[in-house]
C-alpha positions as a printed Julia matrix, in Angstrom:
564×3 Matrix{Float64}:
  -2.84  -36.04  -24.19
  -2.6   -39.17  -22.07
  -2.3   -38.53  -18.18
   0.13  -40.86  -17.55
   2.43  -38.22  -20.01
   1.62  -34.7   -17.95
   3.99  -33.04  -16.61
   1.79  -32.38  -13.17
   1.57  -33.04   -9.47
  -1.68  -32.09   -8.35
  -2.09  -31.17   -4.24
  -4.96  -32.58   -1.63
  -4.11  -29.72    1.04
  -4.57  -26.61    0.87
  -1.21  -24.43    1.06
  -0.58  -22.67    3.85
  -0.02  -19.27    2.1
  -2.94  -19.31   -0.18
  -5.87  -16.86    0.86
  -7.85  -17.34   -2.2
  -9.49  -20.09   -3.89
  -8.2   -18.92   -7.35
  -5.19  -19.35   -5.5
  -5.9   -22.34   -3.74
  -6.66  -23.9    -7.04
  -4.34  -23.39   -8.89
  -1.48  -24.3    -6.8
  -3.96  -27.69   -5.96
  -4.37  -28.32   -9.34
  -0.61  -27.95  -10.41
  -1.54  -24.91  -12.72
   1.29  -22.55  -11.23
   4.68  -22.81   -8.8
   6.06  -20.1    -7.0
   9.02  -19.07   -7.11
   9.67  -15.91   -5.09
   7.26  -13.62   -3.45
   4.71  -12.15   -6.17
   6.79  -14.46   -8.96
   5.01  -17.75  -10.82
   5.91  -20.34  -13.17
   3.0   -21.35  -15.65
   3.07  -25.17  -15.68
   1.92  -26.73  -18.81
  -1.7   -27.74  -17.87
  -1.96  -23.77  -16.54
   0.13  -22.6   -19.61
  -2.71  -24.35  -21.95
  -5.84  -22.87  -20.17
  -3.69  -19.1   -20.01
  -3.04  -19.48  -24.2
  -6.69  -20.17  -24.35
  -7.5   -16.88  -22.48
  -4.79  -15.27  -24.53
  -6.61  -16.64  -27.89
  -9.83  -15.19  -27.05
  -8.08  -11.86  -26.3
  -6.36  -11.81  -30.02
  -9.24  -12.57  -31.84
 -11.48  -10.22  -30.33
  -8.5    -7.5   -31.11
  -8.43   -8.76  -34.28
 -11.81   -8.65  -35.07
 -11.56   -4.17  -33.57
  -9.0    -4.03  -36.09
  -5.87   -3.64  -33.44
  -2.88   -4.72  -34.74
  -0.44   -6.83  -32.95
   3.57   -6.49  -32.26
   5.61   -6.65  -29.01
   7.58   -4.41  -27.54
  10.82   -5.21  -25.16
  10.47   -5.23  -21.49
  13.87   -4.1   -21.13
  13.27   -0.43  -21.66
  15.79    2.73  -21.43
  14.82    5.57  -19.0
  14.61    8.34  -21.77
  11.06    8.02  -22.91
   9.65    7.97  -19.42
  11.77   10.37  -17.93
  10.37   12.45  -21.23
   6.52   11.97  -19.94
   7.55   12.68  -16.5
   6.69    9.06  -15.31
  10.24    8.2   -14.31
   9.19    9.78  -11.03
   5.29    9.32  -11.06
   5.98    5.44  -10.77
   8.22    5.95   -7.47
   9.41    2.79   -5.93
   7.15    0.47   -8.36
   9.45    0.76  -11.37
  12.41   -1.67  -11.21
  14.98    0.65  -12.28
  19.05   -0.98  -13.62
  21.96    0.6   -14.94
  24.02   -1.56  -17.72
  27.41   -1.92  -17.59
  28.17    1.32  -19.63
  25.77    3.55  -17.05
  22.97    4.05  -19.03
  19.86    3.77  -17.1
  16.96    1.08  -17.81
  13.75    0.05  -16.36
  11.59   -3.37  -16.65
   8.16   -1.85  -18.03
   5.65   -1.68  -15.91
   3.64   -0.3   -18.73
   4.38    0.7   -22.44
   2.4     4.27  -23.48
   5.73    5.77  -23.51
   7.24    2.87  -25.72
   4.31    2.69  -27.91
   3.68    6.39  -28.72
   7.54    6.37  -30.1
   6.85    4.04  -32.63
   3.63    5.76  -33.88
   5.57    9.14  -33.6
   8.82    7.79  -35.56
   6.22    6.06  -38.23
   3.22    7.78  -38.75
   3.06   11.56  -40.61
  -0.33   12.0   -42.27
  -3.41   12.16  -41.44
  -3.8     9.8   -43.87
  -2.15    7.09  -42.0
  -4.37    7.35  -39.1
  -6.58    6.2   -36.76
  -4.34    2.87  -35.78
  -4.26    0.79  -32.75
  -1.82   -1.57  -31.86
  -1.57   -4.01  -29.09
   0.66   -6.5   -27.24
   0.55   -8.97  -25.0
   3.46   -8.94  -23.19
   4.98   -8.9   -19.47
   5.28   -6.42  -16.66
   6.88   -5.53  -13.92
   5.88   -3.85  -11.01
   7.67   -4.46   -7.47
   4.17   -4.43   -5.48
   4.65   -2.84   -1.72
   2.38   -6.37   -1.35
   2.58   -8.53   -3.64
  -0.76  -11.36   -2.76
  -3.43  -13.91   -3.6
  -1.04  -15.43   -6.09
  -1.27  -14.2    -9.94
  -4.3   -11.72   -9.0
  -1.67   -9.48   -7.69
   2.04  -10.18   -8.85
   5.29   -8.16   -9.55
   5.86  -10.19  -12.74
   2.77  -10.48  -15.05
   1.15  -10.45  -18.24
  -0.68   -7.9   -19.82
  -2.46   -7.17  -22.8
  -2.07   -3.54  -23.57
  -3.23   -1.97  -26.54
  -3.11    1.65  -27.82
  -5.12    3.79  -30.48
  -3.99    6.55  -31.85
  -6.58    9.48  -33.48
  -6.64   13.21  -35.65
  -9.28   14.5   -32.89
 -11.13   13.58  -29.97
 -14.28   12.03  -31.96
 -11.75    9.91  -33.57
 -10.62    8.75  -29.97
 -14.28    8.26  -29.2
 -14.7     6.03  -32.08
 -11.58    4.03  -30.99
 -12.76    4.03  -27.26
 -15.91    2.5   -28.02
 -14.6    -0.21  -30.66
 -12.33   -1.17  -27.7
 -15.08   -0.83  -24.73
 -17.43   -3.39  -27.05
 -14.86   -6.13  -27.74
 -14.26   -6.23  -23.82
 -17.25   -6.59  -23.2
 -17.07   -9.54  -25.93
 -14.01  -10.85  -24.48
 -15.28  -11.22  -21.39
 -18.65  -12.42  -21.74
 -16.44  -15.12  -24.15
 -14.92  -15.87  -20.93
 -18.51  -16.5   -18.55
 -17.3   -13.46  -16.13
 -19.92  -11.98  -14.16
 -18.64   -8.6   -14.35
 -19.57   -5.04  -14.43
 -18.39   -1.75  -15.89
 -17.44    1.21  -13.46
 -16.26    4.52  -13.86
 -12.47    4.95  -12.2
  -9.32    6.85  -11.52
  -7.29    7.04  -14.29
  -3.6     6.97  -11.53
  -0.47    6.38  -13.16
  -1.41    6.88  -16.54
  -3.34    9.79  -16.63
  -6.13   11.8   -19.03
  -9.79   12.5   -18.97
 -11.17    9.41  -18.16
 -11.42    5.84  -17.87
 -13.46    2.89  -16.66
 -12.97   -0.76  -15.54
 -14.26   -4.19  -16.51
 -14.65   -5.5   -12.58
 -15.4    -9.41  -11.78
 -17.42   -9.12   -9.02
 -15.86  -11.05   -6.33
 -15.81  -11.27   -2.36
 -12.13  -11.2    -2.4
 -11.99   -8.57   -4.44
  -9.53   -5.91   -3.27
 -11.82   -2.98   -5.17
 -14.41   -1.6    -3.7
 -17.47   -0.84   -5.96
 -20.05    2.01   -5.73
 -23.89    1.64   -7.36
 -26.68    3.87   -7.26
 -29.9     1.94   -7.0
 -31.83    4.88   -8.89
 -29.75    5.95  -11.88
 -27.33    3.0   -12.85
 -24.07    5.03  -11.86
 -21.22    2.59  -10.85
 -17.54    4.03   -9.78
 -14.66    2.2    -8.14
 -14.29    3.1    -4.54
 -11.31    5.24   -5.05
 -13.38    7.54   -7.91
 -16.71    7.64   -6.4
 -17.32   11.25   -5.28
 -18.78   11.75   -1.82
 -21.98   14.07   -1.29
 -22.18   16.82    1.26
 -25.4    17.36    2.68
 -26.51   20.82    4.28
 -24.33   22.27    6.38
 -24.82   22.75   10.03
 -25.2    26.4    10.92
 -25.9    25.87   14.91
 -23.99   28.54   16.97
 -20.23   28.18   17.89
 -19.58   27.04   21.71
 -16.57   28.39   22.96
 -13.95   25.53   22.52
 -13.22   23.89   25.95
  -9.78   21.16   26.81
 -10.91   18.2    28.57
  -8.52   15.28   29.62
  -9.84   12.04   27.79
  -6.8     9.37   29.78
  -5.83    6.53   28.1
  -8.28    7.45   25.49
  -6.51    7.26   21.87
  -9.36    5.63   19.35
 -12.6     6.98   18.23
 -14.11    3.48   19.78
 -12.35    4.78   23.06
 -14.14    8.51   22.31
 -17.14    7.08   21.8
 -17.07    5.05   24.96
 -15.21    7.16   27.21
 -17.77   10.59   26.33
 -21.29    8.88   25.35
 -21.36   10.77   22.14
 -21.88    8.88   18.7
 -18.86    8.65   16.3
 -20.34   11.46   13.92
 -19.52   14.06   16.57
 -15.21   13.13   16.26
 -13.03   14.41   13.57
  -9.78   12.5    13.47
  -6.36   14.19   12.27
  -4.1    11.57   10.66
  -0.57   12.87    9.4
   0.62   11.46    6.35
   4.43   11.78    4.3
   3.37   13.06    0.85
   6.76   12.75   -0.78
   8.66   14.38    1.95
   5.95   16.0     3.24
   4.11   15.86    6.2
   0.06   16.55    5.79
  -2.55   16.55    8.21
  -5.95   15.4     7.01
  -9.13   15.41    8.44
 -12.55   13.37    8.26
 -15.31   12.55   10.07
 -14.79    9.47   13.28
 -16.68    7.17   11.0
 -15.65    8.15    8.01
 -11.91    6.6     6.16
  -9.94    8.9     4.26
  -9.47    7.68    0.34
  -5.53    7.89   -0.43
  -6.15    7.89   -3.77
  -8.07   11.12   -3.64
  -5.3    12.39   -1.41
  -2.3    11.36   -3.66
  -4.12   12.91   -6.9
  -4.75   16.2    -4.53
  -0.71   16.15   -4.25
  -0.05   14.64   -6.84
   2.09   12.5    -5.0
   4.13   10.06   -6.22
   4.65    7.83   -2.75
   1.95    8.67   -0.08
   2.3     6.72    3.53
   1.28    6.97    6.99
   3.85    9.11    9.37
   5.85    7.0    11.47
   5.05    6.97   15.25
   8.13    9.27   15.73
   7.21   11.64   13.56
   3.27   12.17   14.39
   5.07   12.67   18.19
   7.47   15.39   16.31
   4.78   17.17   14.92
   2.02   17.36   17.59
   4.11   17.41   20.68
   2.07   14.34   21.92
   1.46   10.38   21.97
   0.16    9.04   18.84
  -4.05    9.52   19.2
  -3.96   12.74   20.13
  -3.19   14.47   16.9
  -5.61   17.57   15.94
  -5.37   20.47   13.72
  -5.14   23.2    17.04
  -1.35   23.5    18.41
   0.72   21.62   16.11
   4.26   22.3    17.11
   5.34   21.74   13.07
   3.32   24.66   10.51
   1.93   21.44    8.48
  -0.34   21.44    5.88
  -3.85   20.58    6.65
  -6.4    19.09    4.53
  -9.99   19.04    5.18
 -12.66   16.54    3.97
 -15.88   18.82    2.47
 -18.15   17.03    5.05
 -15.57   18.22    7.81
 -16.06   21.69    6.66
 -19.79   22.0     6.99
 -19.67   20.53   10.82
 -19.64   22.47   13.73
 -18.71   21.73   17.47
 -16.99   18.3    16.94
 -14.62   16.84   18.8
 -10.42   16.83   17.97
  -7.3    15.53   19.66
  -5.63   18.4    21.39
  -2.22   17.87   20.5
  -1.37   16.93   23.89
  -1.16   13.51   25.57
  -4.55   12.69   27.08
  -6.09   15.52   25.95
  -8.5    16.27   23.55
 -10.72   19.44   22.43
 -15.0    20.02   22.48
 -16.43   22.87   20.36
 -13.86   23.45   17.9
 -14.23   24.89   14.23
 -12.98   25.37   11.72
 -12.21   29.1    10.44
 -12.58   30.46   14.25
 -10.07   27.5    15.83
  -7.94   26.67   12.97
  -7.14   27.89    9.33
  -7.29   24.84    6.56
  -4.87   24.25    3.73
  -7.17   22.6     1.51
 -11.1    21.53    1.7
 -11.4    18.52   -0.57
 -13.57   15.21   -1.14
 -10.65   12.75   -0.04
 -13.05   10.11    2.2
 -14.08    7.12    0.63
 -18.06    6.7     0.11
 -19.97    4.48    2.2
 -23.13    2.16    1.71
 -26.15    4.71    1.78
 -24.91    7.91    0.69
 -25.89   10.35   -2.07
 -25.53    9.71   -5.65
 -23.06   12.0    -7.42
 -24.39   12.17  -10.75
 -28.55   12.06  -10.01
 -27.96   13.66   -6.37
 -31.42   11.04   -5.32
 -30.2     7.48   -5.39
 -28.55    6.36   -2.28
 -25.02    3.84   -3.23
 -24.55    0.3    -2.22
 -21.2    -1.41   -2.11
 -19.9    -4.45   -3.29
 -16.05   -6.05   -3.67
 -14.29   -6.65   -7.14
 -11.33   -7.64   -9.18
 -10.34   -5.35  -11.85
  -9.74   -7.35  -15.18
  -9.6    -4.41  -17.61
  -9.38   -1.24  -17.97
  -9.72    1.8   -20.85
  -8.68    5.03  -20.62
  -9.08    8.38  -22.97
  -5.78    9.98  -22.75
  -5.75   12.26  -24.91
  -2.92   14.2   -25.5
  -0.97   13.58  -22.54
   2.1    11.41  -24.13
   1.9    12.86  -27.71
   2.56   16.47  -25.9
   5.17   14.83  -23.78
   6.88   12.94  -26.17
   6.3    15.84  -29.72
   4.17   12.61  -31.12
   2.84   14.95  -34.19
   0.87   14.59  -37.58
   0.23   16.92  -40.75
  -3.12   17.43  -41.22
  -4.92   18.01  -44.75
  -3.79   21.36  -44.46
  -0.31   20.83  -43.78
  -0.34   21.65  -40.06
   1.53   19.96  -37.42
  -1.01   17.97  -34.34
  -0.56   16.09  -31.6
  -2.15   12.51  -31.67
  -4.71   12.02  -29.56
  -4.27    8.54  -28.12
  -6.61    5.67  -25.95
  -5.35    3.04  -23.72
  -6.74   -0.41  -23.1
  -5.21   -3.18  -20.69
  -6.44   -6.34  -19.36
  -4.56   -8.43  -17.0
  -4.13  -11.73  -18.34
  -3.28  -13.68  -15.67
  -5.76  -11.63  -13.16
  -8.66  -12.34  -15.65
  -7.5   -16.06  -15.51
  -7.47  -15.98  -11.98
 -10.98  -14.21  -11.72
 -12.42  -16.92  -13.77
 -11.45  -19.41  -11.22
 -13.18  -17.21   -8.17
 -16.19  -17.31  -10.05
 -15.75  -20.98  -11.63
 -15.18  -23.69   -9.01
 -16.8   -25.54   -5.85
 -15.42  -27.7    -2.82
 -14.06  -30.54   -5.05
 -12.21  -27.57   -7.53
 -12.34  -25.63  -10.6
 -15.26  -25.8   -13.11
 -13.29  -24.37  -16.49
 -16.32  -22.56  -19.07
 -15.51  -24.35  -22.05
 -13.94  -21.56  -23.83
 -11.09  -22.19  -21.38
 -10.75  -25.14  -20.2
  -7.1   -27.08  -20.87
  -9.17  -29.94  -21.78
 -12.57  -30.08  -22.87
 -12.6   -33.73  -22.45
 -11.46  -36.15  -20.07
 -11.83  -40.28  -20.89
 -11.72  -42.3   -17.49
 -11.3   -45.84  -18.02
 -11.42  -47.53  -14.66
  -9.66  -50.08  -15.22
  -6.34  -49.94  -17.44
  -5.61  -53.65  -16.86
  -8.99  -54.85  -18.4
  -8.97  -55.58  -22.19
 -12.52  -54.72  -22.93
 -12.19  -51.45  -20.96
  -8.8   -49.77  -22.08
 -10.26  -50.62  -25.45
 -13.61  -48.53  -25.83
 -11.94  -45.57  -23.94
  -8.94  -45.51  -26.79
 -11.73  -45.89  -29.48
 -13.61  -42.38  -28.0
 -10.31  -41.21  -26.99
  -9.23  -41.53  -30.71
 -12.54  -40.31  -32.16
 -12.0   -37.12  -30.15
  -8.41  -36.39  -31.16
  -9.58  -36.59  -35.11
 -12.63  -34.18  -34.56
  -9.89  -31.59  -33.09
 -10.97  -31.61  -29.51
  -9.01  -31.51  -26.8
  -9.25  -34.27  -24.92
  -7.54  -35.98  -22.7
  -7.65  -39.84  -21.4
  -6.23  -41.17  -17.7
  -4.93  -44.05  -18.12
  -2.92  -43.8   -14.86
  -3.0   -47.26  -13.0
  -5.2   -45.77  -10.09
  -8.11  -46.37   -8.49
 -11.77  -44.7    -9.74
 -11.77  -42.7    -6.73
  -7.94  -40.84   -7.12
  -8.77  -40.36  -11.17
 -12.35  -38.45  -10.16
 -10.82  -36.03   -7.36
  -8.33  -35.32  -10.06
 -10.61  -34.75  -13.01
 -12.69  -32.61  -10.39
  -9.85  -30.26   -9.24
  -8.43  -29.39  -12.48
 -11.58  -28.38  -13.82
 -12.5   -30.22  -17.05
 -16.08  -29.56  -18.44
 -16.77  -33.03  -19.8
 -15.84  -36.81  -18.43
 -16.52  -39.39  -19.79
 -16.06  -42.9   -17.8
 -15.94  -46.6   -19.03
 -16.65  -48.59  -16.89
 -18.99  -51.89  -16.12
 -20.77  -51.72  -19.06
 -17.7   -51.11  -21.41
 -18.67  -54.58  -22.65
 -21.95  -53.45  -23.73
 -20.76  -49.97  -25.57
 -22.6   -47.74  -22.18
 -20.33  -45.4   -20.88
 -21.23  -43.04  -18.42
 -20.98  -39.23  -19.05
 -20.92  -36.31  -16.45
 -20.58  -32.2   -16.86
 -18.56  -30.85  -14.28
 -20.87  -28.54  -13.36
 -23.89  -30.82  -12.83
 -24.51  -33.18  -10.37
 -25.5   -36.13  -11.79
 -24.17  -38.29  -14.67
 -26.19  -40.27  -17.27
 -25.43  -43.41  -19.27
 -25.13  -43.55  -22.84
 -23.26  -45.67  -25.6
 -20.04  -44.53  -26.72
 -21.34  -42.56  -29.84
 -23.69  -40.38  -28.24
 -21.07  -39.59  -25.37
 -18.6   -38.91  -28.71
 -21.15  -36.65  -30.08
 -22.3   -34.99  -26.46
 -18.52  -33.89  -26.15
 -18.47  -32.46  -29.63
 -21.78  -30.16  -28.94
 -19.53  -28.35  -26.07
């Protein structure tokens, strides 16, 4: 491809509304253009690098013996409505009625779509296991939609799905599917890791994601330092050490003005932050739930929502935590509610005693109180998130350590959750009617693109792995105008093209200077100038992610471009 031919416009600023450098990048480097909030246009020189991602995903499927079709993204309401996920996705789903009434949704995933097929094709046991994949677009209308493609309402996904007689067969299919992600991947030079996590929206026994470990990540990622155990932030189970069995004080009002924040508590009464409980009320579908955890502690809403089984969870509004306490929001506390509430307390809540609550009255709080003697609790539950330094769940002597990620993929062991649903049956050898037991395997396409580029680039841009890259190659001839010059870049230009790499040659009428910040931002692995000694055969070759160049005639720079 000849520069002078793209279809590009590549940035020196940095755009306002990019947090990211993935981000950063790619609208720099002319990869995407956005066109609504959470919506992006691929433009060609992205579209290549996103095909090459794409062709590293089919062959690894290929090579697990998935089978590829596609599916529509223009789906009718029946089949989730049938699995119960018509509601589960809540305000996510972009739901549309056609012009006859019948109700439709863009998919924001496809088990639903996918166990149909199987169901209306496969009878015997003798047609199974199978997986089948796609890769295909979603939709999801994101509360916040940010950081460009790593979090979108339109994106691509590949989703795959096995389907099994029994649950060793699903084990079988689970693993064939964990190993080529981990190929895929390492194809891909991701620094990732694998972590146990909660299987949300699409439900069964268990699952785990592939996360790039990233400071901008918007996971956070439990590890024990003793045992190897690794969980996403919203799965990681929280330890309860011994509980404190120090006599009850009687419980005593004091008046705590102005003072609404633990900070303020901790300020305002000289006492450390372990000695609060705060009460936050949350809407759980209608709802109203107090919940309770420790002053330094933050309550996990994903643990919460699968408590409920909620399908929208959110913070009550100012008017309503004033409704249900009788006071100014900061006050809130499980003792005098004025509205019989549910309330939900964390397990490390329930083995304190004496700690400090709001009183339910405006600059007022409560000393001494606990629970059983002061106030009666719905529920006792995990529902904090884990912190740096506690307990290992599964060896119970490891302490965890956290770190940020990006998920890229993720696997899940359904079961039987759709094929009950949805009456997705086969006759075994004996004649008797099963239900399939099924897998589920996604990876974000775009996300894993953009993840690549968080861990892949430096101040001057994006550093492609080769695998990748739009171009493998880039010929620089700095000066177009010169005879001698344009000449031995079209020979190793031309060379390239017949050995099937892709390669790609500037001949833009710019100066050095504008063609290397270029070649820089968008990423490619290899560059090859001619330059001063064209006239001699030396051209000067440079890996993007090294610092310095080297000199070397024409064939040996042909044949160092053909090694990558």
């Amino acid at each position: 491809m000849r520069f002078s031919n793209m279809f590009m416009a590549t940035q020196r600023e940095i755009p306002a509304d990019a947090e990211i450098p993935s981000h950063q990048l790619m609208l720099r480097a002319g990869l995407i253009r956005k066109a609504a909030s959470g919506i992006y246009s691929f433009m060609p020189l992205g579209y290549r690098t996103y095909r090459k991602v794409e062709s590293v995903i089919r062959e690894e499927m290929e090579e697990a013996g998935a089978q590829e079709l596609i599916m529509p993204a223009l789906l009718p309401a029946e089949a989730y409505q049938g699995s119960g996920r018509w509601e589960k996705f809540g305000p996510e789903m972009f739901r549309m009625t056609d012009r006859n009434g019948r109700t439709f949704c863009l998919g924001p995933t496809h088990e639903e779509p996918f166990t149909e097929v199987v169901r209306d094709t496969v009878r015997s046991y003798k047609q199974l296991p199978v997986t089948l994949y796609q890769i295909q677009h979603k939709y999801r209308d994101e509360k916040r939609p940010r950081f460009g493609i790593m979090r979108s309402r339109e994106f691509v996904m590949k989703d795959a799905y096995s389907f099994d007689c029994d649950e060793e067969g699903l084990g079988v299919s689970y693993q064939k599917m964990y190993k080529a992600y981990r190929r895929i991947f390492d194809r891909l030079g991701l620094d990732y890791t694998i972590v146990d996590a909660d299987t949300g929206a699409m439900g069964g026994s268990g699952s785990q994601e592939f996360m790039v470990k990233s400071e901008v990540g918007e996971d956070g990622i439990c590890f024990c330092d003793k045992c190897g155990y690794a969980a996403n932030e919203e799965k990681a189970g929280c330890v309860t050490t011994g509980a404190d069995n120090s006599e009850m004080k009687p419980m005593e009002k004091i008046d705590t003005p102005d003072v609404r924040t633990i900070d303020d508590l901790i300020g305002y009464m000289k006492c450390d932050a372990t000695a609060f409980v705060k009460t936050i009320i949350y809407n759980i579908d209608g709802r109203f739930v107090a919940v309770m955890c420790r002053g330094d502690r933050e309550i996990n809403e994903t643990k919460l929502g699968n408590l409920y089984e909620a399908v929208e969870l959110e913070l009550a509004s100012f008017a309503d935590v004033e409704d249900i306490t009788g006071a100014a929001v900061g006050f809130a506390g499980p003792v005098g509610l004025k509205q019989k509430i549910d309330i939900v307390v964390d397990k490390e809540v329930a083995s304190m005693r004496n700690f400090i609550v709001g009183a339910c009255e405006t600059d007022r709080h409560f000393r001494n109180v606990n629970i059983g003697r002061d106030f009666a609790a719905t529920k006792i539950a995990d529902v904090r998130n884990a912190v740096e330094g506690d307990i290992c769940p599964k060896c119970g002597e490891g302490r965890l350590t956290m770190a940020r990620g990006v998920e890229v993929g993720h696997i899940f062991k359904l079961g039987t959750k759709y094929s009950k649903a949805l009456n997705c049956v086969y006759l075994d050898k004996d004649g008797k009617e099963n239900y399939m037991v099924m897998g589920c395997y996604g990876i974000g396409v775009g996300r894993t693109l953009a993840a690549i580029i968080e861990q892949h680039h430096d101040d001057n841009g994006i550093i492609w792995p080769a695998e990748v890259a739009p171009y493998k190659v880039i010929v620089i001839p700095t000066k177009v105008n010169d005879e001698v010059n344009m000449a031995l870049a079209e020979k190793i230009y031309a060379e390239l093209e017949e050995s099937g790499i892709d390669v790609l040659i500037d001949d833009r009428n710019e100066r050095p200077g504008v063609k290397f910040k270029d070649c820089d931002l968008i990423g490619i692995p290899l560059r090859i100038t001619v330059g001063r000694r064209a006239g001699e055969g030396i051209v000067e070759v440079k890996a993007r992610d090294e610092a310095d160049s080297r000199e070397l005639t024409a064939s040996e720079a042909v044949a160092a471009a053909k090694e990558i």
